[in-house]
C-alpha positions as CSV (number, residue, x, y, z in Angstrom):
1,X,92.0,-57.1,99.4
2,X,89.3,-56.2,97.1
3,X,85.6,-55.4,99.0
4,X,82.9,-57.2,96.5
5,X,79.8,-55.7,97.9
6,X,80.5,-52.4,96.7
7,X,80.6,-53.1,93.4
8,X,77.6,-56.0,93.0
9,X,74.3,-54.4,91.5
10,X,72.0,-52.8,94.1
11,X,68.6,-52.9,93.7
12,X,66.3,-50.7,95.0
13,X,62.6,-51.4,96.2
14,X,61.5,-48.1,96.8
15,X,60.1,-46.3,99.9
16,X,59.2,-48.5,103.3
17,X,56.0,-49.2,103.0
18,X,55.2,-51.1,106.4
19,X,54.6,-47.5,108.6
20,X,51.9,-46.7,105.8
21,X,50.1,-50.5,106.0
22,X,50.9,-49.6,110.0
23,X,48.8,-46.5,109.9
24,X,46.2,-47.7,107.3
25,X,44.9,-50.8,109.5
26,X,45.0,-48.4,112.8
27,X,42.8,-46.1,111.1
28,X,40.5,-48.9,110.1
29,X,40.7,-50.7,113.3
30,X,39.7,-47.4,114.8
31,X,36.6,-47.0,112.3
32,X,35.7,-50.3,113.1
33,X,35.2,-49.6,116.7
34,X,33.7,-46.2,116.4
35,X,31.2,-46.8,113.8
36,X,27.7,-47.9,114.4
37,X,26.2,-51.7,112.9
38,X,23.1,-51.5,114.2
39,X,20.3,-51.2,111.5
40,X,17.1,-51.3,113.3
41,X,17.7,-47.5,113.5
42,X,17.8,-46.7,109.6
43,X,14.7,-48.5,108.8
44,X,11.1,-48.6,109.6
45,X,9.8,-51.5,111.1
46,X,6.8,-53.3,108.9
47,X,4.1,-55.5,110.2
48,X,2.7,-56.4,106.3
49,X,3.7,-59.3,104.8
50,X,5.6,-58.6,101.4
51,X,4.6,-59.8,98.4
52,X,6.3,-60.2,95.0
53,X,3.1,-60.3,93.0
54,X,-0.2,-59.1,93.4
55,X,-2.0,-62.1,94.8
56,X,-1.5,-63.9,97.5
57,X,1.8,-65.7,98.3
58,X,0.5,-68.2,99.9
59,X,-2.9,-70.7,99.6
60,X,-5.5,-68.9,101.8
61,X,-7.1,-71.4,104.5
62,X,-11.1,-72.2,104.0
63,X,-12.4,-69.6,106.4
64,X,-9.6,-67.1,106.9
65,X,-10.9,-63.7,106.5
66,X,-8.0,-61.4,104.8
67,X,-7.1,-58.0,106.8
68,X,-8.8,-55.3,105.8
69,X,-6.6,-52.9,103.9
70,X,-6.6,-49.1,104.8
71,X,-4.3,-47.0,102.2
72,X,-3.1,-44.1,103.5
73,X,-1.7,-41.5,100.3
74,X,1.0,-39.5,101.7
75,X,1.5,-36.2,99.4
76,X,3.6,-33.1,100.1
77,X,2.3,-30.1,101.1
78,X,3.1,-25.9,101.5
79,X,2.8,-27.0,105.5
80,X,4.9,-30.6,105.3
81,X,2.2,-33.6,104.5
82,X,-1.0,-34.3,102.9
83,X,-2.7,-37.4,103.8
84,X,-5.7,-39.0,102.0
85,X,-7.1,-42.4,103.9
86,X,-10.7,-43.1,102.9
87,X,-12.8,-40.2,104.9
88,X,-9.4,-39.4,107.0
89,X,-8.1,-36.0,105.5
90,X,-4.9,-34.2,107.2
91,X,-2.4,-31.7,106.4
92,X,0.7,-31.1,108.2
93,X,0.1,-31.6,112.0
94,X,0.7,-35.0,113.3
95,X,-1.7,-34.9,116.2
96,X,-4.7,-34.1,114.4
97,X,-3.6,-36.8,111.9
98,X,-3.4,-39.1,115.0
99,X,-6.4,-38.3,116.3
100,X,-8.7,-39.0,113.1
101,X,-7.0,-42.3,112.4
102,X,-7.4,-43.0,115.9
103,X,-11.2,-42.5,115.2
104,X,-10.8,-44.6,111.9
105,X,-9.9,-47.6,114.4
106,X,-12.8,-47.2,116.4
107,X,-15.2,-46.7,113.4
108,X,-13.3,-50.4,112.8
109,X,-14.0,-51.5,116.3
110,X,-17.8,-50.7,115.7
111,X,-18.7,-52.8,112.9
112,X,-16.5,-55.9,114.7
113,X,-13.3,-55.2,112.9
114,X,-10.1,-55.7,115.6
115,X,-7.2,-53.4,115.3
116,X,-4.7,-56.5,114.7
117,X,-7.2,-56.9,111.3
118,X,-6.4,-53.8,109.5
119,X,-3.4,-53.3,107.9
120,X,-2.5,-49.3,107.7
121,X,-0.6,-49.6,104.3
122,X,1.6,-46.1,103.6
123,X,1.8,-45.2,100.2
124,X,4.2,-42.2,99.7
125,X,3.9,-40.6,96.6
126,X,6.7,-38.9,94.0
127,X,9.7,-36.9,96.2
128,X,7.8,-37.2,99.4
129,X,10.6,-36.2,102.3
130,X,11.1,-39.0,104.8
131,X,10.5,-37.1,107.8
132,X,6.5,-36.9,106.4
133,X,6.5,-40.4,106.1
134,X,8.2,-40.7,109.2
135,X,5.4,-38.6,111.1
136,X,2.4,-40.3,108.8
137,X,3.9,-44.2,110.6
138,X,4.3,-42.4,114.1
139,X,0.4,-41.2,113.9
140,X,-0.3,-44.8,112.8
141,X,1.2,-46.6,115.4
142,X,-0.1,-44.0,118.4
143,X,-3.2,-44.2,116.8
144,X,-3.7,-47.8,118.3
145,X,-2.7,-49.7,114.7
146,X,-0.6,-52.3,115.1
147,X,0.0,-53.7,111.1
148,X,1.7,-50.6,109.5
149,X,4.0,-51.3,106.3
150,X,4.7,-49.7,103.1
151,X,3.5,-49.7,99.7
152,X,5.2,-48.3,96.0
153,X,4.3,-44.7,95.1
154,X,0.5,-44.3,94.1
């Protein structure tokens, strides 16, 4: 009696790979569940409308008064940040910074301007480190500001 199986032709797949699919999803599963999807905390949080173009997006309405713009230059400096804002001038500490934007809001309040109708627009210049512009939008918003947003590099 003659055994056919020995002699048919044998082909082989190569190596198991169901252990390596195995270990592959486990390791992405795991990934999954350990990584973080939140992204409020990677961004800064603007108040200013976006626009595409330099006018207005939208028809303004007969008697609607724009928000006054105040530009605040953010520059590098020997002692971390520069800042330019009209007559607001600081370098480096953030509580100084604070407190003469703070008195920029009530020069605003004076002449009948409301906080909610300036918008504190941040314009970072060339290589400025994020942790300047960082403290610059901190100052802004402890400063009593509550439209803060971002512009391109001056």
């Amino acid at each position: 009696m003659k055994i056919r199986g020995a002699k048919q032709v044998h082909y082989d797949a190569g190596p198991n790979m169901t252990p390596l699919v195995d270990v592959v999803m486990v390791i992405l599963i795991f990934l999954m569940m350990c990584g973080s999807f939140s992204q409020g905390g990677w961004f800064l949080q603007s108040t200013v409308p976006i626009k595409a173009k330099g006018g207005p997006q939208v028809e303004a309405t007969p008697g609607l008064i724009p928000d006054e713009p105040l530009e605040v230059r953010i520059d590098n400096s020997s002692d971390g940040f520069r800042v330019l804002a009209g007559d607001v001038r600081a370098s480096g500490d953030k509580e100084q910074l604070r407190q003469a934007l703070e008195q920029k809001r009530v020069q605003y309040e004076r002449i009948g301007t409301a906080k909610d109708k300036v918008q504190v627009v941040l314009m970072p210049g060339r290589n400025v480190k994020y942790e300047n512009i960082v403290a610059v939008y901190e100052a802004a918003l402890r400063a009593g500001f509550s439209k803060v947003g971002f512009a391109t590099s001056h």
